[in-house]
N, C-alpha and C positions, 0 to 999 in steps of 0.2 A: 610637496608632500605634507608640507604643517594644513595644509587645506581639505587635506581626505580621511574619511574616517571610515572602517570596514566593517561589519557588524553583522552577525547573522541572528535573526529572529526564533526563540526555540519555544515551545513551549507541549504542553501535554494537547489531544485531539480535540478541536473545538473550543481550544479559549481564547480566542480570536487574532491569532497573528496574521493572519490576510486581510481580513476588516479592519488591522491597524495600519496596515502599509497601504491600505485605501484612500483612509484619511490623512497620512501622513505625503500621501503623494496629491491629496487636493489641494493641502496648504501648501505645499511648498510651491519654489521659484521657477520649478517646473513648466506650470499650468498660469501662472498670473496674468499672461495675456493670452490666452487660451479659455474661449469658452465652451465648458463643457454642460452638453445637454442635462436641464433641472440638477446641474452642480451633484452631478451623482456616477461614482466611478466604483462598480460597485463588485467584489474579487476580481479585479483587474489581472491578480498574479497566478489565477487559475484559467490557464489558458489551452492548456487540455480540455477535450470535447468529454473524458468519461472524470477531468474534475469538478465539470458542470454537472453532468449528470448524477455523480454520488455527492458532490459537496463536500468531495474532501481536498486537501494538497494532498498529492502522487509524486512530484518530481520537483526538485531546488531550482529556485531562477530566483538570480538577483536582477537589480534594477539602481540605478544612481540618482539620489535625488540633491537638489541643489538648494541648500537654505542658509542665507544671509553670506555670500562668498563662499558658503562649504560646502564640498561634495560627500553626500553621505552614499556610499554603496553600499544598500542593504540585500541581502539572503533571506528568500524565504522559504523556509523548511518545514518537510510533512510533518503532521500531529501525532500517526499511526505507526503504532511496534512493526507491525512488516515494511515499512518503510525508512527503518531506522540507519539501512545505509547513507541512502538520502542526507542525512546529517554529517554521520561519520566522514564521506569523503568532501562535505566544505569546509567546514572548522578549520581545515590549513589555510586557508582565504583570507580569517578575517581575525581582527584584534581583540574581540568582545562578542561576548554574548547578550541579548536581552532577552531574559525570561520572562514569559508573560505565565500568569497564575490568574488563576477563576477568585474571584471576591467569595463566592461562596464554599465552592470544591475546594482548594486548597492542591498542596500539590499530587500529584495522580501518579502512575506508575511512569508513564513516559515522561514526566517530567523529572524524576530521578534519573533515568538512562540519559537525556538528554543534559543533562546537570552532569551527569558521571564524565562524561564523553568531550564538554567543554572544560572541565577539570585536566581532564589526563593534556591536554595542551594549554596547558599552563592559563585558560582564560577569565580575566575577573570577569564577573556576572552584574549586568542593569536590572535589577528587579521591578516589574511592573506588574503592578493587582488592577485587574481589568478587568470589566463588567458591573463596575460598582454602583451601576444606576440599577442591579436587578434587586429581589427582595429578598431579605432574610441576610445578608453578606456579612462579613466575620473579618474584616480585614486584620485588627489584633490576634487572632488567632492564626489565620493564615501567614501571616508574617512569621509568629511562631515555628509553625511549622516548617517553614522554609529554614529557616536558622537552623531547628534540628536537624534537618535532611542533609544542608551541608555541611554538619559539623558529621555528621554517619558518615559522610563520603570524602572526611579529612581532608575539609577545603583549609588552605592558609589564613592566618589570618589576614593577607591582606581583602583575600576573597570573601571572607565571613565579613570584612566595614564595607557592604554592598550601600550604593545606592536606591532610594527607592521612591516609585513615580507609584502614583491611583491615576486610573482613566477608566473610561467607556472608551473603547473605540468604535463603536456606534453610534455614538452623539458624537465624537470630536470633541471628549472633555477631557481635561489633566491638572495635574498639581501634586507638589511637594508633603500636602497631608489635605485630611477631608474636608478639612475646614476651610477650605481658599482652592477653588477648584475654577479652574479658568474654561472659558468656550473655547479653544482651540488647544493646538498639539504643539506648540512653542517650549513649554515644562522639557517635552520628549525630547524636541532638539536640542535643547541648553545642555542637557544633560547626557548625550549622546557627544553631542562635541567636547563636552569638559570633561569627561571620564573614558573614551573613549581612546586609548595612546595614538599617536600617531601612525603610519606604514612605517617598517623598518627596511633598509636595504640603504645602498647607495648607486644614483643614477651614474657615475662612471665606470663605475665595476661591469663587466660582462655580462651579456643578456640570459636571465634563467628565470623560466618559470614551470611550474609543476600542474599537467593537465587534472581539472577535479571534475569537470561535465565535460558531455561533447552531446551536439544536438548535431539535426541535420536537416541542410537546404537543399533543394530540389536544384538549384541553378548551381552551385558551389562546393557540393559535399559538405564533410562535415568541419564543424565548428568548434573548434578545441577552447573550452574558456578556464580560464584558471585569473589566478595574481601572479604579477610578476614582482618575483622577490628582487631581483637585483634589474641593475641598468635600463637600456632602452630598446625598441624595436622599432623600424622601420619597413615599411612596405617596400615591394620587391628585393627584400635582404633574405640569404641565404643563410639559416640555422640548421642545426644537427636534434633531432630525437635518438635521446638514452631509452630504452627498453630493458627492464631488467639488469639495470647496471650495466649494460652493454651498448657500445653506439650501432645504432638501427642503420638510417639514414641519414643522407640532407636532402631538406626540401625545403621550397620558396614559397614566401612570403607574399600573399597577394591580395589578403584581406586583415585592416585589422577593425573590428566591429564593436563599440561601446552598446549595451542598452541602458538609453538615458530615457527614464518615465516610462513611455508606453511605448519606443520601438527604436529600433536600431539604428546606429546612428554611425557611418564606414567614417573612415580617421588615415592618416597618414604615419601616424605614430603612436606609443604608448608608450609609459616609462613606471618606472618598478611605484609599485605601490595601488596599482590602477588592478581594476579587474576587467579584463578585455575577451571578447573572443576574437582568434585567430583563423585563418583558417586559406589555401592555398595549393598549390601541385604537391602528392605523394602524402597526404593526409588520410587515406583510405584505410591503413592501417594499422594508426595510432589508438591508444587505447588511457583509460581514465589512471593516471597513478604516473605517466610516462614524464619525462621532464623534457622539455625544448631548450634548449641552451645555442650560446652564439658557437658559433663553429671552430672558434681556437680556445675553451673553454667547457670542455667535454666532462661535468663534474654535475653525476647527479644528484638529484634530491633524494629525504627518505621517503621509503615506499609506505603511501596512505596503509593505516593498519585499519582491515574491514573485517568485523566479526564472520564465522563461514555461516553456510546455510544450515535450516535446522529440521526445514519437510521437503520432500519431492515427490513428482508424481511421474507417471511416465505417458509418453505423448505419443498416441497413436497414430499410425496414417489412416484415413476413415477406409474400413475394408466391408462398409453394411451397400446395402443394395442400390443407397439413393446415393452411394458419392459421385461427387461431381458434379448432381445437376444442380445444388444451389450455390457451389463458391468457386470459383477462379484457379485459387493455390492448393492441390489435396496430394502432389507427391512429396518422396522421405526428403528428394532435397530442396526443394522451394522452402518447406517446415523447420529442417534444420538449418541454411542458411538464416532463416528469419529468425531463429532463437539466437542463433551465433553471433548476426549482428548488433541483437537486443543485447549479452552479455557480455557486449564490449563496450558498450553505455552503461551496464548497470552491472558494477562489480559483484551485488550481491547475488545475483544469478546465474548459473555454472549447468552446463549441457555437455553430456557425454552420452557417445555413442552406446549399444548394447550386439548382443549376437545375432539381436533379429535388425534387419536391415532398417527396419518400418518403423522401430520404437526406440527410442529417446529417453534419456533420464535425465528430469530437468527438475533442478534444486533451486529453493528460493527462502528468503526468510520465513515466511509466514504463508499461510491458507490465501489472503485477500491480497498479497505481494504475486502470487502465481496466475491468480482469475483476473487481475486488472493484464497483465500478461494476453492471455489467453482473450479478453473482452478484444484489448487491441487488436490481435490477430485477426479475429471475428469481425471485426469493422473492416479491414483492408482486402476480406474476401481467402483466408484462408478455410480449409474444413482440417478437422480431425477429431478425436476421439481421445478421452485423459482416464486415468484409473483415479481410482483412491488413493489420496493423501495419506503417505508415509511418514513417520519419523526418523529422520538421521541420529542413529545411535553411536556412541564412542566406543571403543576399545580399549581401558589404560589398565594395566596391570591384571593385564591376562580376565579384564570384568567388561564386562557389558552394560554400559552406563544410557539412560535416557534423557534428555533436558526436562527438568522443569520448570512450570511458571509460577507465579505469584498472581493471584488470581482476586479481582475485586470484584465485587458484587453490589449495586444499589437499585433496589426497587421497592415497591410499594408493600406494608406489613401483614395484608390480608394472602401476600403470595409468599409465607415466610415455610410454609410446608412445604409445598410446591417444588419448591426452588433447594429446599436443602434436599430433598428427596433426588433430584434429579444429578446436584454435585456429588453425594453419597454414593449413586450410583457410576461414577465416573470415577470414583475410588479418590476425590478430594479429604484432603485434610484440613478440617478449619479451625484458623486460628482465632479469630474476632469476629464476637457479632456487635456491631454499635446498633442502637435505635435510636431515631433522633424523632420525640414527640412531635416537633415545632413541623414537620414536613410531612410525619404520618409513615417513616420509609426508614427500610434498616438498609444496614449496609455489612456486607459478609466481605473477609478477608480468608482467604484460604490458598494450602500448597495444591496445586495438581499439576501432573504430567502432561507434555506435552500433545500427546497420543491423547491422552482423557480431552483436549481440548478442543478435536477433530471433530466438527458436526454441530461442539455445544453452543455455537453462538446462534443460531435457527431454533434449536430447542428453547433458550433463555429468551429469545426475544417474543415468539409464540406463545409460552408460559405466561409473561408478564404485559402483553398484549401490548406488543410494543415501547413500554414506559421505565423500563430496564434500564440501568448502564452498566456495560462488562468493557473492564478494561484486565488486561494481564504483561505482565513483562518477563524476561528469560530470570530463570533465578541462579539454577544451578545443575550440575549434571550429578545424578546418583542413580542406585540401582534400582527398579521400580518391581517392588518386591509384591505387589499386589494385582492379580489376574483381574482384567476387565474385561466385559463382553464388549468385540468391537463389532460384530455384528448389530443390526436393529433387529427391533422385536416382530416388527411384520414383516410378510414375503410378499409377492410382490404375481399378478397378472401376465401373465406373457402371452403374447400373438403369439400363433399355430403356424398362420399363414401371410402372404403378404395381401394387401388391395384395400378397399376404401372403406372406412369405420359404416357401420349402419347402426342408426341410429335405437332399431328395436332387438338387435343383438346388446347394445351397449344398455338399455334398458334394463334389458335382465343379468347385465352384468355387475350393475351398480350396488345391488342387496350384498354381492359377493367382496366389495370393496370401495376405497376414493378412486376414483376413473382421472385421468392424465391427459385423454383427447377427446376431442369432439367429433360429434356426424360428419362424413366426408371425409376427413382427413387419411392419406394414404400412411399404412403401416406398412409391417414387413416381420417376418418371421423371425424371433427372437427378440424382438423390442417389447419394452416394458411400458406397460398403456396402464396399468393400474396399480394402488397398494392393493394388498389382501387384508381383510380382516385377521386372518390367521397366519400363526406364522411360517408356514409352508409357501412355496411355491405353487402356481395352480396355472398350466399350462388352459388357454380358452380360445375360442374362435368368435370374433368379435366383426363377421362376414357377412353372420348368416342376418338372411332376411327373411317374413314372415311367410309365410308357406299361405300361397291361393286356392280356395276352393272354388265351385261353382253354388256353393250356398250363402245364403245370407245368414247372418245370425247377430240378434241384438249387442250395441257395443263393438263391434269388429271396427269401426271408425272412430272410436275413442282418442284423443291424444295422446302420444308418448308425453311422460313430461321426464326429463332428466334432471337431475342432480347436478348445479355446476362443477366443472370440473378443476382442479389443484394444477395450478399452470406455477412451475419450478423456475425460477432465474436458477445461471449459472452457478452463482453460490450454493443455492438450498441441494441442486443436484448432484453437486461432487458431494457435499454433507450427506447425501440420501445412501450413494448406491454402495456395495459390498466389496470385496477384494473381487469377484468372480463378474464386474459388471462393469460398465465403459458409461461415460457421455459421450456422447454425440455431439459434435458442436459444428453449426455451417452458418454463414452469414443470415439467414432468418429461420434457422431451425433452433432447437435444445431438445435430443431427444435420449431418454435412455435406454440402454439394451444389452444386454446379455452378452458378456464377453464371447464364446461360443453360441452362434444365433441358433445351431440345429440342437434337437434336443439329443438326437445321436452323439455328438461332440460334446456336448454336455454331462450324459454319463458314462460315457469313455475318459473324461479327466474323472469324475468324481471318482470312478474306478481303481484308475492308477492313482491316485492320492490315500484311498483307505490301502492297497496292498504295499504302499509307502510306510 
């Protein structure tokens, strides 16, 4: 155990904690006789197909790496506030935290929550200023900053005499201060071993350890991986799962799996201090928080504390004309089985039933915590249909309380109108505007509701034409005493009827708004195929084709020319549509439409709602 050291990687979105475990798994004892193609291993620990495609971490996976006799087991943890459980349920795993900080950002709003959250488990923190090869960087000031932050968040003093490493982890540079900055990542290891305490437990004591992920193999089921705090475990041994303080079952032992570097490595044994995945008969319905203990030794852990959800939205079975023909999965229980077994992977996620058999209320941290959700689904061949993003509001002392965030704002000074015009209108309170000459770009600190942040990150990034950064964190829960319009300002096109867009119907429909589809493409009666200019709704038929005569007449063969058309990802469409309107979602469709498709049902609710 003097040879393992446990450490999880935190830092705010994008200041490089996967690009450091990059480089720190080339150098190490791993790879040294192992050639890897142009010596380039390059987000290794994004091994999710939708963390390639967005380029973010989505989900914790550690990895062991081995340098000079020591095994380092590192964690690495998403960047992103809706993914802040993500963090919350490894921290029991590991002994130390290293903070990686931007040379020039400084620290961000997640880097506080993640700082808050290694705190409350007593962890001293490795400070690391990374990126320091980019221009403009401020490390004395950063460093400042950080010292504040943790004295705001009543770190001990043993936590405030933090260590502190500079690197690129993009070059594979480090050192002790700026001035003696070495070509490799050795600095990090020195300093990961010597500050880092040892695993506590002792290997004769009774086998316990506390489930914090579970992944799953198609040949084995699933994979329960935690630390084991005490004793040993051996293959084909017979342990007991505690559930809620209560003993569940026993079940055996049949896998025990290291990931050492880049892939899994089956073992005969493990003994406390080790991070292992386990996995064997009667595993089907174990869940993350649960503790494994030896069978005459029935004495749980404490149960992971995970902040609750803060939006939800509610999950359709698709009931529009096309279900079925693009995805595999579209009844209530294929959809709700697949959320259920998702929220016993990911504690932040919580699914309940409702009175319609068909519709699901399904709660998640954040806006991009539910769509990465929902993308997966979408990959494996589910259909349905989601509403508008709600906030989950509190009840304490007979008040109806909403969350709020802390809200950051930096982009560029020419969009300095722009941009407050559009938080003003979200009912933001700002507290600081900085301008920083040297960049050209201010940066806006402000309170808004959680509800005011529903849609804003599509508008802010449109606005400032991509070159924006919006970060926010949860602040607090109060009354939100200020009415917002959560409607948009435009209404929206509706197909009449269903069958195949033509292209000189959609012509002259284009004057009338931004068009949503193209020539050919099959609709259907209450799908929404354009914005309107205006804020009304405008029922059209997007069918018709040009009427033949038997005369000629100059110009009748003229070209249509169209207007390309505003093709929505996922994100921009839940952001777009009303309480009264659905997405559509099937494995290669994204369509939106009208909660009620006939216009009959449409004002028969709006009916009963005004005599309401």
């Amino acid at each position: 155990m003097k040879k393992i050291r446990n450490i999880a990687i935190v830092a705010h979105i994008d200041h490089g904690k996967t690009t450091l475990i990059d480089k720190l798994l080339q150098e190490s004892d791993n790879f040294r006789n192992i050639s890897i193609e142009n010596n380039n291993i390059n987000r290794i620990m994004d091994s999710n197909e939708l963390e390639k495609e967005k380029g973010i971490t989505i989900f914790s996976k550690n990895t062991s790496i081995f340098w000079k006799n020591y095994k380092i087991n590192i964690i690495d943890t998403p960047g992103h506030a809706d993914f802040g459980a993500e963090v919350e349920r490894v921290l029991s795993m590991v002994d130390s935290v290293l903070l990686l900080v931007d040379a020039v950002e400084g620290p961000m709003p997640q880097t506080r929550f993640v700082t808050l959250k290694a705190f409350s488990y007593n962890l001293k923190p490795i400070v690391l200023i990374n990126k320091i090869d980019r221009k403009f960087i401020r490390p004395d000031w950063v460093i400042n900053q950080i010292f504040d932050l943790f004295v705001n968040l009543n770190a001990s003093d043993e936590q405030l005499d933090f260590p502190i490493i500079y690197t690129s982890a993009l070059k594979g540079t480090s050192g002790y201060n700026m001035n003696n900055i070495q070509h490799n990542m050795n600095v990090v290891y020195e300093t990961i071993i010597k500050h880092v305490p040892e695993p506590q437990g002792d290997i004769n004591e009774p086998f316990q350890m506390q489930i914090s992920q579970i992944e799953y193999n198609n040949y084995i089921g699933n994979i329960c991986i935690g630390l084991i705090k005490k004793g040993q475990i051996k293959k084909n041994k017979y342990v007991t799962i505690i559930k809620n303080n209560k003993i569940f079952k026993k079940i055996k032992i049949l896998y025990i799996i290291f990931n050492i570097g880049l892939k899994p490595i089956y073992s005969d044994s493990a003994k406390c201090g080790d991070i292992v995945g386990i996995a064997g008969s009667g595993f089907e319905e174990i869940s993350i928080s649960d503790t494994i203990c030896d069978i005459n030794y029935n004495i749980p852990l404490p149960i992971l504390k995970i902040e609750k959800p803060k939006i939800s939205m509610l999950f359709h079975v698709n009931d529009s004309p096309f279900s079925g023909i693009e995805g595999k999965y579209i009844t209530s229980n294929k959809i709700f089985n697949r959320i259920k077994k998702e929220s016993l992977n990911d504690v932040a996620l919580k699914i309940a039933e409702t009175k319609n058999n068909n519709i699901f209320h399904v709660s998640g941290r954040g806006e991009l915590h539910l769509v990465i959700l929902i993308e997966n689904m979408r990959k494996e061949g589910f259909e349905l249909s989601v509403s508008k993003p709600q906030i989950l509001s509190k009840i304490i002392n007979n008040k109806k309380l909403e969350p709020f965030e802390i809200l950051t704002l930096d982009f560029e000074q020419n969009k300095k109108g722009h941009i407050i015009q559009l938080i003003s209108r979200r009912r933001a309170i700002i507290n600081n505007i900085i301008l920083d000459n040297d960049t050209n770009r201010i940066k806006i600190e402000a309170i808004i509701s959680s509800k005011g942040l529903i849609g804003f990150r599509n508008e802010f990034i449109n606005t400032t034409s991509g070159n924006g950064i919006m970060n926010s964190f949860f602040s607090h829960y109060d009354i939100n005493k200020y009415h917002m319009i959560e409607n948009r300002s435009n209404g929206v096109l509706i197909s009449n009827k269903e069958g195949y867009a033509v292209a000189f119907a959609l012509y002259n429909l284009q004057s009338r708004g931004k068009l949503l589809i193209n020539p050919g493409e099959k609709v259907y009666e209450g799908q929404i195929i354009g914005i309107h200019n205006k804020s009304n709704d405008l029922i059209v038929n997007c069918l018709i084709n040009k009427k033949l005569t038997n005369m000629r007449a100059s110009g009748n063969d003229n070209p249509i020319n169209l207007i390309s058309v505003k093709k929505m990802s996922l994100e921009e469409a839940i952001d777009f549509i009303n309480n009264d309107e659905l997405v559509e979602i099937t494995p290669k469709s994204i369509r939106i439409r009208k909660k009620y498709l006939k216009k009959s049902q449409r004002k028969f609710k709006k009916f009963k709602n005004i005599k309401k």
